[in-house]
C-alpha positions in Angstrom: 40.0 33.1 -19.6 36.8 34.7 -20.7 34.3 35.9 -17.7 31.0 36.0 -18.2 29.2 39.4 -16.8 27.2 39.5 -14.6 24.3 41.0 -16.4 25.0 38.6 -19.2 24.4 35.7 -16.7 21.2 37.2 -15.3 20.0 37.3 -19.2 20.6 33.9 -19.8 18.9 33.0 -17.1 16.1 34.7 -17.4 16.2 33.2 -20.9 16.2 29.7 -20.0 13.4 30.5 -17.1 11.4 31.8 -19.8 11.8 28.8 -22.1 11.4 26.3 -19.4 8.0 27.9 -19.0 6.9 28.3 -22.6 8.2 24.5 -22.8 6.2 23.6 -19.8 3.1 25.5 -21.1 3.3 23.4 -24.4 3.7 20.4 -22.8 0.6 20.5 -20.6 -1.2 21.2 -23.8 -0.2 18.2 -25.4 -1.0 16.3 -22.5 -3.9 17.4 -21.7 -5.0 16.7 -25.3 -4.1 13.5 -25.3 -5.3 12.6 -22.0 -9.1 13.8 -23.6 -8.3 12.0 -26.6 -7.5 9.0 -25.2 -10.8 9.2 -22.6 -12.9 9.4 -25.8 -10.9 6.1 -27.2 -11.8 4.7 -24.6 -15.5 5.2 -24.7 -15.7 5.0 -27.6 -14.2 1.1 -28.2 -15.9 0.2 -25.0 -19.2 1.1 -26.2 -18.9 -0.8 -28.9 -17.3 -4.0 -27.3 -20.4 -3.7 -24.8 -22.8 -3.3 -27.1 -21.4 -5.6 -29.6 -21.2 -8.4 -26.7 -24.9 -7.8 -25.6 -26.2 -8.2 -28.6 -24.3 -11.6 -28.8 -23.1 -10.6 -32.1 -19.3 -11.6 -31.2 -17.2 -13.5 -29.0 -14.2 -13.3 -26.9 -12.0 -13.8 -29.9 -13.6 -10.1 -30.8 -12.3 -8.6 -27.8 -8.6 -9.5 -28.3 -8.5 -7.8 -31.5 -10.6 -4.9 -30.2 -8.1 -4.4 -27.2 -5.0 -4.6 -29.1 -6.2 -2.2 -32.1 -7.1 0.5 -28.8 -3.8 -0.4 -27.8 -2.0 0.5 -30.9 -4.0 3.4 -31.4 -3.2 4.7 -27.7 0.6 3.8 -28.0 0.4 6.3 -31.3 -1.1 8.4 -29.5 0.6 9.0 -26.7 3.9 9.0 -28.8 5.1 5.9 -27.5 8.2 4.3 -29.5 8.9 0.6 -28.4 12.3 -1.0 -29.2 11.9 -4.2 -29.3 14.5 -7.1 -29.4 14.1 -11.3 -28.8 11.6 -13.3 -30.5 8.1 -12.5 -29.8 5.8 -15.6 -29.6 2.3 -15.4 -30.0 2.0 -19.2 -28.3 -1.3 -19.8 -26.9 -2.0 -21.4 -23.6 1.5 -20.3 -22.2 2.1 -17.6 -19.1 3.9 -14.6 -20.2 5.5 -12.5 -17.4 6.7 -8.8 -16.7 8.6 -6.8 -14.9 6.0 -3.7 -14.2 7.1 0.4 -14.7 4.1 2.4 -15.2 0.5 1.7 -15.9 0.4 2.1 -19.1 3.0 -1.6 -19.4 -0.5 -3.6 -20.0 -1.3 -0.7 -22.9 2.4 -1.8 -24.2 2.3 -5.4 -23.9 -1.4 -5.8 -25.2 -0.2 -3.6 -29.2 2.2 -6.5 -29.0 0.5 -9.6 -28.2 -2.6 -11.0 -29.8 -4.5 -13.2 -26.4 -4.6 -13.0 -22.9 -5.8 -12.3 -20.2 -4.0 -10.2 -17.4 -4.2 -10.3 -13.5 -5.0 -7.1 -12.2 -5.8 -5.5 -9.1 -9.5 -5.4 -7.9 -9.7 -1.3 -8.3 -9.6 -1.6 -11.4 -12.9 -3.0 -12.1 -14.4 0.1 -10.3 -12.6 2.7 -12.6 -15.4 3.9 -14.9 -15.3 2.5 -18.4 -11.8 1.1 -17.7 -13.5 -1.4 -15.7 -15.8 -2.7 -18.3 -13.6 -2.8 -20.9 -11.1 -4.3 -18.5 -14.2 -7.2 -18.3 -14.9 -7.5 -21.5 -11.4 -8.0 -23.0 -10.5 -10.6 -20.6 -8.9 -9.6 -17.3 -9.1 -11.8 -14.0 -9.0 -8.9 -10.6 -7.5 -10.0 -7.4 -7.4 -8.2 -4.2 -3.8 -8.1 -3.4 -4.0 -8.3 0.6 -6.2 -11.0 0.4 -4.9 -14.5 0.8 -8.4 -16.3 -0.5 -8.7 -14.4 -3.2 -4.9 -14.7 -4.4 -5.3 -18.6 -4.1 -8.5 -18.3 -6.2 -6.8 -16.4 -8.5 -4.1 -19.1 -8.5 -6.9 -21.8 -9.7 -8.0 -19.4 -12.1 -4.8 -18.7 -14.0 -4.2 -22.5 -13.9 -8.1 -23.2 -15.4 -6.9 -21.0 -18.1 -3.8 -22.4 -18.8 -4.7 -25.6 -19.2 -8.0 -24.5 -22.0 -4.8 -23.1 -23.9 -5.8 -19.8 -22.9 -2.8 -16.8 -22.4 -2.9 -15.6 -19.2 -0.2 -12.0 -18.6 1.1 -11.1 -15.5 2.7 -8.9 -13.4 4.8 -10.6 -10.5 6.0 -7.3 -8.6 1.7 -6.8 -8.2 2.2 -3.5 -8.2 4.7 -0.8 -9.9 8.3 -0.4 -8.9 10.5 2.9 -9.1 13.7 1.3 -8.1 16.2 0.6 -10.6 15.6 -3.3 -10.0 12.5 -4.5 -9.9 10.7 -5.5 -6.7 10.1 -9.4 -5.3 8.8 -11.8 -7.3 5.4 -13.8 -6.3 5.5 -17.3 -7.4 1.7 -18.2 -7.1 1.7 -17.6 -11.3 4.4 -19.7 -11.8 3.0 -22.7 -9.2 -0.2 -22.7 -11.8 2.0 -22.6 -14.7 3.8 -25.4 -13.5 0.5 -27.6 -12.9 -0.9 -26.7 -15.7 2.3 -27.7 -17.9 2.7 -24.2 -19.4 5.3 -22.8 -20.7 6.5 -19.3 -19.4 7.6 -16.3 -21.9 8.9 -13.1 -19.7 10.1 -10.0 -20.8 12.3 -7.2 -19.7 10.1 -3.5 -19.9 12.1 -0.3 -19.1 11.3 3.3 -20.1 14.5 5.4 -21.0 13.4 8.7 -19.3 13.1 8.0 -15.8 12.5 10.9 -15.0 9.1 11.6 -16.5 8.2 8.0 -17.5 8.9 6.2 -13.7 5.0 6.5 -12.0 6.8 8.2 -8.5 3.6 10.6 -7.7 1.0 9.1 -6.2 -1.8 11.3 -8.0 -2.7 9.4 -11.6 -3.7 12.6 -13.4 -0.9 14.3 -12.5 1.7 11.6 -13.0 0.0 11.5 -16.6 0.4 15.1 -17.4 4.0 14.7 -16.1 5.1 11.4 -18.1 2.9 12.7 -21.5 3.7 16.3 -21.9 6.7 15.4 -24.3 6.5 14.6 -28.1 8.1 10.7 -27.5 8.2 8.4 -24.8 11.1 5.8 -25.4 10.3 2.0 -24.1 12.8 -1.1 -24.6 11.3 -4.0 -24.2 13.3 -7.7 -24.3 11.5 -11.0 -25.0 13.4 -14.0 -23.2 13.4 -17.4 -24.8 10.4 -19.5 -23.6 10.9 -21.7 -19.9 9.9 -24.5 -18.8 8.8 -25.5 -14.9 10.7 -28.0 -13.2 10.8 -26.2 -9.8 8.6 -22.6 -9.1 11.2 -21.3 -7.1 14.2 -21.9 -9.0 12.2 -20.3 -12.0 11.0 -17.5 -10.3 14.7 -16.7 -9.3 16.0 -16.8 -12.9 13.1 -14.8 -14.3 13.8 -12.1 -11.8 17.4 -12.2 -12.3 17.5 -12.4 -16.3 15.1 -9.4 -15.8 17.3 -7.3 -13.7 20.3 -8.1 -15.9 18.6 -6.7 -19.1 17.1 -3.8 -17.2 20.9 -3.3 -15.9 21.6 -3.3 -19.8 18.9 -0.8 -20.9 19.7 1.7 -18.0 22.8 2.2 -19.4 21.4 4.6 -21.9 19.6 6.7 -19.5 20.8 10.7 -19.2 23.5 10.8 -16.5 22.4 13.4 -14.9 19.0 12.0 -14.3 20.5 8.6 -13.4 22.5 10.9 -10.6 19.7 12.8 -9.2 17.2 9.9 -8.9 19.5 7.2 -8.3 23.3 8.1 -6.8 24.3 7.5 -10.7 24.4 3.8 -9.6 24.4 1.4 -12.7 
């Protein structure tokens, strides 16, 4: 049996510490490049969807195609690669539904999809020029703790629904870094159901948890983190269509079809990651 030296040991080490570094160093880089690229995207397409829609020159129909050409744009950019599989429906007037990973899942979902508007949390209208173009490409904010404002936001995704407009949501209302995702809300799914709209979900999952999963609480630095390497794998499923008979019972399938297909995906996550974040549980 061959032994390996001491000295020999200490070199490799000192080898790998130093490439670890001059990895690390490169990857901040790239980053940090994209992260400045992406902030002049955005004021740039902003600036022009603001000034385009003062000047009355164009109309919401404008704005779809504005957002989802940023979005394809920023998914190149940030070196996302999105495996997709189930049939895609661009069906207007229906609810489509999420489970929800990282913020950039709206960025993802919005290359793909032509309409819609999404629910989002109220912060988000104060984030500068994320919040305007947020506005102008049609998103409806709710204030998560706040009963009145989820019911209003209730009557608003049903309004929407039944003008045939899209409306895209995210259940969980907020990210989850569990292997399964969080509850649930069925509020969406009540206004689907009045409005006699169909529901399309999907199944999002990022295959390096360790980097891609939003676990620090700081948003530049969880950036930096989940950008700093060259590709950022993202399966995404698309279910076949469902209709309402009973909110609760639909809810429960949606969030169990979900969990299934994430189950599937994780499968192809690094062991050793899987282990260290998770107890290697499948």
């Amino acid at each position: 049996m061959q032994i390996t030296s001491y000295k020999s040991f200490r070199g490799d080490s000192i080898d790998s510490i130093k490439m670890n570094l001059i990895t690390s160093f490169f990857g901040l880089i790239i980053a940090s490049l994209r992260l400045l690229l992406l902030v002049l995207m955005i004021v740039l397409f902003v600036s022009i969807g603001f000034v385009l829609f003062k000047m009355g020159l164009v109309e919401k129909e404008f704005g779809y195609k504005l957002r989802k050409v940023f979005c394809q744009f920023a998914v190149l950019l940030l070196g996302i690669k999105i495996i997709k599989s189930g049939q895609i429906s661009q069906y207007q007037g229906a609810l489509y539904v999420s489970n929800h990973r990282s913020l950039i899942d709206a960025v993802i979902l919005f290359s793909i999809l032509d309409h819609g508007y999404v629910i989002s949390k109220s912060e988000v209208k104060n984030y500068p020029f994320i919040g305007t173009g947020a506005e102008l490409s049609g998103v409806v904010f709710v204030e998560r703790n706040n009963l009145n404002s989820r019911n209003l936001t209730k009557m608003k995704i049903k309004e929407l629904l039944i003008n045939k407009e899209t409306v895209i949501i995210f259940p969980e209302g907020t990210v989850s870094i569990d292997q399964k995702p969080l509850p649930f809300r069925k509020g969406s799914l009540d206004a689907a159901f009045e409005a006699n709209a169909p529901v399309y979900y999907s199944a999002l999952e990022y295959m390096n948890p360790f980097t891609d999963f939003w676990f620090h609480p700081h948003l530049l630095k969880q950036f930096l983190i989940s950008f700093s390497k060259l590709q950022t794998r993202v399966r995404i499923h698309f279910f076949d269509p469902l209709i309402i008979v009973n909110s609760l019972e639909a809810i429960q399938k949606i969030e169990s079809d979900i969990s299934l297909k994430l189950n599937e995906f994780q499968k192809s996550w690094d062991s050793k990651e899987r282990e260290e974040l998770f107890g290697g549980k499948v």
